[in-house]
MARNU-205173 format. One record per residue (C-alpha): residue number from 1; chain; x, z, y. Coordinates in Angstrom, 3 decimals. Layout:
REM MARNU-205173
+-----+-----+----------+----------+----------+
! seq ! mol !       c1 !       c3 !       c2 !
+-----+-----+----------+----------+----------+
! NUM !   A !        X !        Z !        Y !
...
+-----+-----+----------+----------+----------+
REM end
This chain:
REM MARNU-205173
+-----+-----+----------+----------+----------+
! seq ! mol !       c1 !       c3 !       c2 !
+-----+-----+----------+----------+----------+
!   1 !   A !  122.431 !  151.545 !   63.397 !
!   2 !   A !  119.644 !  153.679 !   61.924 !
!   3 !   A !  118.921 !  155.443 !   64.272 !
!   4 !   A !  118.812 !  152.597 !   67.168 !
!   5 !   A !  116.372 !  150.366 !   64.739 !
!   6 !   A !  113.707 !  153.458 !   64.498 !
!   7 !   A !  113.130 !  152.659 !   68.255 !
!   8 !   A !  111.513 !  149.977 !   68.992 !
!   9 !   A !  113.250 !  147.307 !   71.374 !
!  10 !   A !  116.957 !  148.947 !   70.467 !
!  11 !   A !  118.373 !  146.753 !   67.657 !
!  12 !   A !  120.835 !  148.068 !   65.133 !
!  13 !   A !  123.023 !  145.072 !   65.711 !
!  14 !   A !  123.795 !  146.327 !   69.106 !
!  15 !   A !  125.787 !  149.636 !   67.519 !
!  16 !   A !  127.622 !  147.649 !   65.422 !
!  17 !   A !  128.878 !  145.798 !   68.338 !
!  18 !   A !  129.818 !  148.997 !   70.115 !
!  19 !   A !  131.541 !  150.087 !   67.188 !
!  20 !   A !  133.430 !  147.385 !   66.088 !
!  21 !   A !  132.549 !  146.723 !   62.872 !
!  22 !   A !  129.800 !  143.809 !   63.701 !
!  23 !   A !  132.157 !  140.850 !   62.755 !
!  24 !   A !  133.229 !  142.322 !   59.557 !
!  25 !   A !  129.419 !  143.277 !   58.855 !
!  26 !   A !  128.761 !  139.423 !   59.268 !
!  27 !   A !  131.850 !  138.647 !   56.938 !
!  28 !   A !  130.810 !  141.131 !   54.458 !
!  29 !   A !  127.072 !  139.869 !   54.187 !
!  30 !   A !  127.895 !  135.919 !   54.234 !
!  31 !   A !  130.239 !  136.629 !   50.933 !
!  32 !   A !  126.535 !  137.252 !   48.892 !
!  33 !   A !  127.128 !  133.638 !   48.202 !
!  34 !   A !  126.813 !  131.544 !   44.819 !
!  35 !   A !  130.602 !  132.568 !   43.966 !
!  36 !   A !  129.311 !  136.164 !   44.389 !
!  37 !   A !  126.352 !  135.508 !   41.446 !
!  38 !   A !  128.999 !  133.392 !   39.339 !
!  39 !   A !  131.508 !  136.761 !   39.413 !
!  40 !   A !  128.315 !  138.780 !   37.974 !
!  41 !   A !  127.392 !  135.895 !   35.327 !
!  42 !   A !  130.865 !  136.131 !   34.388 !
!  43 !   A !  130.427 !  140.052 !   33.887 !
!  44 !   A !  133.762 !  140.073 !   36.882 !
!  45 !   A !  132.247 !  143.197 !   38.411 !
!  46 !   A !  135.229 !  144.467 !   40.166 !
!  47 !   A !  135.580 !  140.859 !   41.404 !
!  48 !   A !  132.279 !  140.903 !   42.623 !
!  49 !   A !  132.669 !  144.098 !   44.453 !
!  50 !   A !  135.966 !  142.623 !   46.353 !
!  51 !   A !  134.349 !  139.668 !   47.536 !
!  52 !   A !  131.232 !  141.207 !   49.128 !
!  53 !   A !  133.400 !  144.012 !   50.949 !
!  54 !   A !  131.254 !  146.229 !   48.581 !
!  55 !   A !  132.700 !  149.308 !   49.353 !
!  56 !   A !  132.009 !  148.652 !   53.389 !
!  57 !   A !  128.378 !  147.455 !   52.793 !
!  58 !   A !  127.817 !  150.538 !   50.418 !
!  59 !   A !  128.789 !  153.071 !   53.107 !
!  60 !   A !  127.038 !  151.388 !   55.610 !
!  61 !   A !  123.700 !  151.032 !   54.285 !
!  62 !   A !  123.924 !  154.601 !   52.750 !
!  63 !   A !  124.429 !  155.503 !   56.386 !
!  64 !   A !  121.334 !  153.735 !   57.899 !
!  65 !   A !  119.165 !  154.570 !   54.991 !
!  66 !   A !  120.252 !  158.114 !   55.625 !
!  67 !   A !  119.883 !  158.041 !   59.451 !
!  68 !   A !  116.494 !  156.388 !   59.122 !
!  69 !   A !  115.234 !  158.591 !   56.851 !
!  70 !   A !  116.394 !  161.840 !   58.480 !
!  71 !   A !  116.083 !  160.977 !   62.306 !
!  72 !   A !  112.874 !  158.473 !   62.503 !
!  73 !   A !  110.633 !  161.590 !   62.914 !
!  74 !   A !  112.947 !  163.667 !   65.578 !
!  75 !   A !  113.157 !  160.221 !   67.493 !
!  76 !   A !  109.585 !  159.863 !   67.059 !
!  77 !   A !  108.353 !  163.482 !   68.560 !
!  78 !   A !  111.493 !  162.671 !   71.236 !
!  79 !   A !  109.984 !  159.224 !   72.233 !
!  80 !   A !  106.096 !  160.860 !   72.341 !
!  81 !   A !  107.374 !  164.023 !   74.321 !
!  82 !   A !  110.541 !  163.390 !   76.428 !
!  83 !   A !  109.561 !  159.360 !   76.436 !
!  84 !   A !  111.667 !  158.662 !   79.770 !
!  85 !   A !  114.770 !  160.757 !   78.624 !
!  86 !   A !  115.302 !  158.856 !   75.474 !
!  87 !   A !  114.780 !  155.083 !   77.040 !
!  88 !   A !  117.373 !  156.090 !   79.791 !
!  89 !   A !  119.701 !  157.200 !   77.101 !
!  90 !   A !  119.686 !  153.864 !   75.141 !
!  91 !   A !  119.319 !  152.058 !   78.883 !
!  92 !   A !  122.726 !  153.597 !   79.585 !
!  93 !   A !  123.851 !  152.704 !   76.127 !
!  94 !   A !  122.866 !  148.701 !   76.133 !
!  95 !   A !  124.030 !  148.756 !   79.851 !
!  96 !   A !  127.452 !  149.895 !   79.359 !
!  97 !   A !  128.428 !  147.658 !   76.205 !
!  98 !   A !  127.441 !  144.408 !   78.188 !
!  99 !   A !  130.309 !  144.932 !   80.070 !
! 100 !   A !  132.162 !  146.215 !   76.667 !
! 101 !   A !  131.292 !  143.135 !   75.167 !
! 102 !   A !  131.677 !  141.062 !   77.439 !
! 103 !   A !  135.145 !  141.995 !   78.727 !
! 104 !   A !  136.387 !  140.959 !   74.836 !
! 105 !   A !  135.148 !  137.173 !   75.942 !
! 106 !   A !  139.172 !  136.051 !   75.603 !
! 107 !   A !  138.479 !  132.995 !   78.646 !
! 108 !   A !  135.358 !  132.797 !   80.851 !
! 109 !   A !  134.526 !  129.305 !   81.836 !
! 110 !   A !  131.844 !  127.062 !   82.730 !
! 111 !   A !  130.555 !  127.167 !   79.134 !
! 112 !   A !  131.005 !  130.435 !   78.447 !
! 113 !   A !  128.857 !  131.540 !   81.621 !
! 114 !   A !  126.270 !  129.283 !   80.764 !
! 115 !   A !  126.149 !  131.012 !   77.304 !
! 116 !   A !  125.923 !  133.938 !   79.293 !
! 117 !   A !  123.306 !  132.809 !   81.183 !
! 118 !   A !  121.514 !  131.076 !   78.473 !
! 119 !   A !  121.603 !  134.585 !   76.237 !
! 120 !   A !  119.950 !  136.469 !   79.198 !
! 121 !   A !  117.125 !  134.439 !   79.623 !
! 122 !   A !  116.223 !  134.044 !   75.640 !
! 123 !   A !  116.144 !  137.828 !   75.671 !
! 124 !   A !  114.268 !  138.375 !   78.928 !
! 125 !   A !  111.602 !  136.212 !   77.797 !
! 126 !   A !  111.210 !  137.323 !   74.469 !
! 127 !   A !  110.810 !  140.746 !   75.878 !
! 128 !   A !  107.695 !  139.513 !   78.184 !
! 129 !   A !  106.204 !  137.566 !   75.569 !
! 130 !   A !  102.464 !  138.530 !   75.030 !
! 131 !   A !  102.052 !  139.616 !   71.331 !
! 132 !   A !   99.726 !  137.047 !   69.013 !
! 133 !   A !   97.095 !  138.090 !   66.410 !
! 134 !   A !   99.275 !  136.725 !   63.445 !
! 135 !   A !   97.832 !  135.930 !   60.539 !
! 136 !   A !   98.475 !  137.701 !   56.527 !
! 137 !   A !   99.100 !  134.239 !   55.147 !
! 138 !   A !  101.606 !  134.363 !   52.332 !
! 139 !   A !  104.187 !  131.928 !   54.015 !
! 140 !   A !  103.733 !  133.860 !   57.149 !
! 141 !   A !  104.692 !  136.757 !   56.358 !
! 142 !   A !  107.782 !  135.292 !   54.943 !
! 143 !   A !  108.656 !  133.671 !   57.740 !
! 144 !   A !  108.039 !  136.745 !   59.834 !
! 145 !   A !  110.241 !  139.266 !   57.063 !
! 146 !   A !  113.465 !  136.603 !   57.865 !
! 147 !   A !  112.910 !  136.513 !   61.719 !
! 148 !   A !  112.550 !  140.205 !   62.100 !
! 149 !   A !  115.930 !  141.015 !   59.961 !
! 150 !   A !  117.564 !  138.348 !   61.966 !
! 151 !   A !  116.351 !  139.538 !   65.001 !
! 152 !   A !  118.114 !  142.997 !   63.869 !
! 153 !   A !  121.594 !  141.523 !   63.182 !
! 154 !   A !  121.834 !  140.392 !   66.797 !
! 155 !   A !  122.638 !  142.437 !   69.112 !
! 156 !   A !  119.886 !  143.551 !   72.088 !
! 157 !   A !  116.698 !  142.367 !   70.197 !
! 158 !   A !  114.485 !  144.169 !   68.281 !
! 159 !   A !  113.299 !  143.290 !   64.731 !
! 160 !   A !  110.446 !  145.601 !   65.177 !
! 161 !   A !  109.663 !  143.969 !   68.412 !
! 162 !   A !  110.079 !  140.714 !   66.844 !
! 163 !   A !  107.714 !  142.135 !   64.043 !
! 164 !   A !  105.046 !  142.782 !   67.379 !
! 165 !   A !  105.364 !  139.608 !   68.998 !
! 166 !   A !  104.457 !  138.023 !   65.886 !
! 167 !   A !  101.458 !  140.376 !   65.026 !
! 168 !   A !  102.605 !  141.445 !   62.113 !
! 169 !   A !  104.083 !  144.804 !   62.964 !
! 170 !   A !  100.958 !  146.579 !   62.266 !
! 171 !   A !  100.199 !  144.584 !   59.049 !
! 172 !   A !  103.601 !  145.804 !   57.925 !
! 173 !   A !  102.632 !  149.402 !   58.918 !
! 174 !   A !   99.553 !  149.522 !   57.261 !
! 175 !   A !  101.057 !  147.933 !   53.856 !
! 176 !   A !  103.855 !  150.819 !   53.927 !
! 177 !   A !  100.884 !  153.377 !   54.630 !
! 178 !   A !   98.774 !  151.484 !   51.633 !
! 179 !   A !  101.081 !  151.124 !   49.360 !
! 180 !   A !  100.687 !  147.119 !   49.284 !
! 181 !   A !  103.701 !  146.156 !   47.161 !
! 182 !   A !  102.529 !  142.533 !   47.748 !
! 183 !   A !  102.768 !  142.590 !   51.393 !
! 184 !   A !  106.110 !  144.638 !   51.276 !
! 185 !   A !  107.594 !  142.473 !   48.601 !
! 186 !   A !  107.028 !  139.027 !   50.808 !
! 187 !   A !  108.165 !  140.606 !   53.732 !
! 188 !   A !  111.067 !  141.696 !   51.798 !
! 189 !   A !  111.802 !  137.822 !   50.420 !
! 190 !   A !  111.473 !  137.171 !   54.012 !
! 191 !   A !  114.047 !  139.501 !   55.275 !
! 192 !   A !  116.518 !  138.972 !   52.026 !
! 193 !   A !  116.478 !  134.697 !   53.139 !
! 194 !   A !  117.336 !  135.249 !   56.308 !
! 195 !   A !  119.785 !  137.649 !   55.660 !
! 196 !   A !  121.175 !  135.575 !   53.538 !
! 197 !   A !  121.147 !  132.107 !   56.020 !
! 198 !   A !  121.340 !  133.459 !   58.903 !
! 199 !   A !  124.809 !  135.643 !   58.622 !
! 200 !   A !  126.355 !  132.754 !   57.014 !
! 201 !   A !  125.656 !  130.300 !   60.575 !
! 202 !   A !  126.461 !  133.521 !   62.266 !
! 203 !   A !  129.953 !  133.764 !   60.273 !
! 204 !   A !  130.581 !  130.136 !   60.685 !
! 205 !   A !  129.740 !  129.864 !   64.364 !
! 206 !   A !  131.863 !  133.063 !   65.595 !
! 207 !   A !  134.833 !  131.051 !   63.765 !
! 208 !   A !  134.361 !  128.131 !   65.553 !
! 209 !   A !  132.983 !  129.219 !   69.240 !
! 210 !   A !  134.272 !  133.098 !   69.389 !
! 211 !   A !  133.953 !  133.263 !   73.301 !
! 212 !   A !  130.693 !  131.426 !   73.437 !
! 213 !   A !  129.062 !  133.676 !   71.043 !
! 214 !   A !  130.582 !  136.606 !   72.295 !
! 215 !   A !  129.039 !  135.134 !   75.777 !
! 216 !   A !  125.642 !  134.708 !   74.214 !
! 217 !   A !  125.643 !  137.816 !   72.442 !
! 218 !   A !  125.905 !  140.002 !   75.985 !
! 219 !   A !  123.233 !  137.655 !   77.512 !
! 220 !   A !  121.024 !  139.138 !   74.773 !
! 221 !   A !  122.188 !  142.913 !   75.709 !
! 222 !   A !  121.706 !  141.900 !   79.493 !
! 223 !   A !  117.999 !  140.137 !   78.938 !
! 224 !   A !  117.229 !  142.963 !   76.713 !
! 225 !   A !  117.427 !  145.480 !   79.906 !
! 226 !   A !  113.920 !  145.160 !   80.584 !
! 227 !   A !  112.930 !  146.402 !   77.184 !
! 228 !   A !  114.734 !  149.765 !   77.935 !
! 229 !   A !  113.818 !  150.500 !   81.576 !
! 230 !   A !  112.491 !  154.160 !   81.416 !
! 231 !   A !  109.585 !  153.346 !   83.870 !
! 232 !   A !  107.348 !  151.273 !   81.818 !
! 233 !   A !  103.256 !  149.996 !   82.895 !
! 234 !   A !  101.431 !  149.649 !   79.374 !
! 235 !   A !   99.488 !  146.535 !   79.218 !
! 236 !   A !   97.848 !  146.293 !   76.007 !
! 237 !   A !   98.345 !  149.120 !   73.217 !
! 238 !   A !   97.062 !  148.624 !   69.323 !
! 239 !   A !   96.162 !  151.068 !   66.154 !
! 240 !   A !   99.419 !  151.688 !   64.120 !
! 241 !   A !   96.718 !  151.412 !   61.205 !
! 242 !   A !   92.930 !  152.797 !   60.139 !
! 243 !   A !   92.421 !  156.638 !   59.903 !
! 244 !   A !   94.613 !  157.336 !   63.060 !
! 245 !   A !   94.414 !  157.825 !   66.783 !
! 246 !   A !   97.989 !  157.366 !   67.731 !
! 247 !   A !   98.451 !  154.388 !   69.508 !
! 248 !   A !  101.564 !  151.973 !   70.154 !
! 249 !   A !  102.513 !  150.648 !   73.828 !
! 250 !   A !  103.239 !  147.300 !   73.073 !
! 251 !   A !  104.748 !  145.013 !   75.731 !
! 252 !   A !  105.941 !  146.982 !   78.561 !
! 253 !   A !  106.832 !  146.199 !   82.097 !
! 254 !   A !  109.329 !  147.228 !   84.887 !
! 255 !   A !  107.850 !  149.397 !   87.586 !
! 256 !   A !  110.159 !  150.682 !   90.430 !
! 257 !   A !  111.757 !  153.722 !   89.961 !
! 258 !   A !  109.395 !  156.545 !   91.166 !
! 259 !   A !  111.252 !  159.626 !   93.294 !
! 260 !   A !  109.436 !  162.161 !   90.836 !
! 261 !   A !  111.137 !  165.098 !   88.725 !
! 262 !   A !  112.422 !  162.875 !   86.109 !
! 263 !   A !  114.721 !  160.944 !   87.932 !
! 264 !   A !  117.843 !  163.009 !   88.180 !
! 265 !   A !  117.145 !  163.584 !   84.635 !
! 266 !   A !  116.969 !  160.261 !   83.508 !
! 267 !   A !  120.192 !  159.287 !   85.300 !
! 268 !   A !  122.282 !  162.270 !   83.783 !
! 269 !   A !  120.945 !  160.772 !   79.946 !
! 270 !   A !  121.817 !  157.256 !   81.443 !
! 271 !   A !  125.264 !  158.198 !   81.860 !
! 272 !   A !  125.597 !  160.040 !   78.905 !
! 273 !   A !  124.702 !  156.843 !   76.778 !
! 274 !   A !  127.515 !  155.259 !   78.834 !
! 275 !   A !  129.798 !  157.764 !   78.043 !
! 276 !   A !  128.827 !  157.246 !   74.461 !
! 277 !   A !  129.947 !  153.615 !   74.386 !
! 278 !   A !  132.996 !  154.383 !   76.228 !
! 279 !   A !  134.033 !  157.283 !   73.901 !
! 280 !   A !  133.271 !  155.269 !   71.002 !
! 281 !   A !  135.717 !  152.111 !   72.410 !
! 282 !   A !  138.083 !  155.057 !   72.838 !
! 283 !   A !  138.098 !  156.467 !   69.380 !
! 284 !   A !  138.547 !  153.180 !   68.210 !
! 285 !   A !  141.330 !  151.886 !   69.892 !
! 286 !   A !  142.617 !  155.554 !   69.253 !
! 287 !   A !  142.475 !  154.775 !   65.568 !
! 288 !   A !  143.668 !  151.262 !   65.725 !
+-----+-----+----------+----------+----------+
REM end
């Protein structure tokens, strides 16, 4: 999940789908309730670490923190030097677990391909959406801290393209660059509210309408296809922040696939990022 939020337009919610582990990643964060601060009034620590899955959340984290921290700059020189190899990989990837998600949709129906349908077209568009200016209001950057994180709980959108759309990914960049605890800290409100909200609907809407989330969920992979096609056309690029030259391509459009030298190569990474998701289903039913 690290290592898929370090590039921009993969989300880390997408892994845990592959993996299995997204519903009880929803579970786990939706118990950081008001029963969960009562058990640490109440100095019921152990308590407290049962009801939030602790142990889960602990390893988990550890594991992202760890993946972000040790991979963002490999994936970074990959993305700047072998840019077409690593979008087919994670093209491959997204492409293969629509149809693992989607085959776990218990009854497809009218509603359910609507859903489908529905999911595909939210994720298409936000993918095409022209980036604004923002603005470094306060309340704004709030606002943008809880759309981003939820953006990176679901599964085939991007919190850091989220962050983009918004303009506010470089005013994040620059604040981690500047040191601006006051910019970090509301972004971090931002994210920690949503987190907070936004699993809880989650939680309570996969336990009422499994198959039409489920549905919705792989419209978002499926819509999010045009994010990862290898070929891009840049259309407008930005400054990451002052004092640098590198630049950003921010949003990105299909061309067709050109018969150059990269082509067999990109298919070969394609399928191994199927092969990935396939081995990973297998493992896990393995272990079940």
């Amino acid at each position: 999940m690290g290592a898929a939020d370090v590039v921009p337009g993969v989300s880390g919610g997408t892994i845990a789908f592959i993996t299995g582990i997204y519903e009880e990643f929803i579970a786990s964060l939706s118990a950081l309730n008001l029963s969960a601060v009562q058990l640490i009034l109440k100095g019921q620590f152990r308590a407290f670490w049962n009801h939030i899955n602790g142990t889960f959340l602990a390893v988990l984290f550890a594991g992202i923190f760890t993946s972000i921290l040790s991979l963002a700059s490999l994936l970074t020189y990959a993305l700047e030097h072998y840019e077409i190899w690593v979008w087919s990989f994670f093209f491959g990837l997204v492409a293969a677990s629509v149809w693992m998600v989607g085959k776990t949709v218990t009854r497809w129906n009218l509603g359910t391909i609507l859903s489908l349908i529905g999911g595909t077209l939210i994720a298409y568009l936000i993918t095409i959406a022209p980036a604004t200016s923002g603005t470094t209001e306060p309340w704004y950057l709030v606002l943008c801290g809880a759309l981003a994180i939820c953006a990176m709980i679901l599964p085939g959108i991007s919190g850091s393209f989220i962050l983009l759309l918004l303009g506010a990914y470089s005013t994040v960049l620059a604040a981690v660059a500047d040191r601006d605890l006051l910019t970090i800290a509301l972004i971090g409100v931002g994210a920690i509210l949503g987190l907070l909200s936004f699993t809880k609907a989650l939680k309570w809407i996969f336990n009422r309408y499994y198959d039409l989330t489920i549905a919705l969920l792989s419209g978002f992979l499926l819509g999010s296809l045009n994010k990862l096609w290898p070929w891009k056309e840049v259309l407008t690029s930005f400054t990451k922040h002052a004092g640098t030259a590198k630049e950003e391509i921010v949003p990105l459009t299909v061309r067709n696939l050109p018969p150059d030298e990269h082509a067999l190569a990109a298919l070969a990474f394609a399928i191994a990022g199927a092969v990935v998701v396939l081995s990973l289903e297998w493992a896990g039913k393995r272990g079940e």
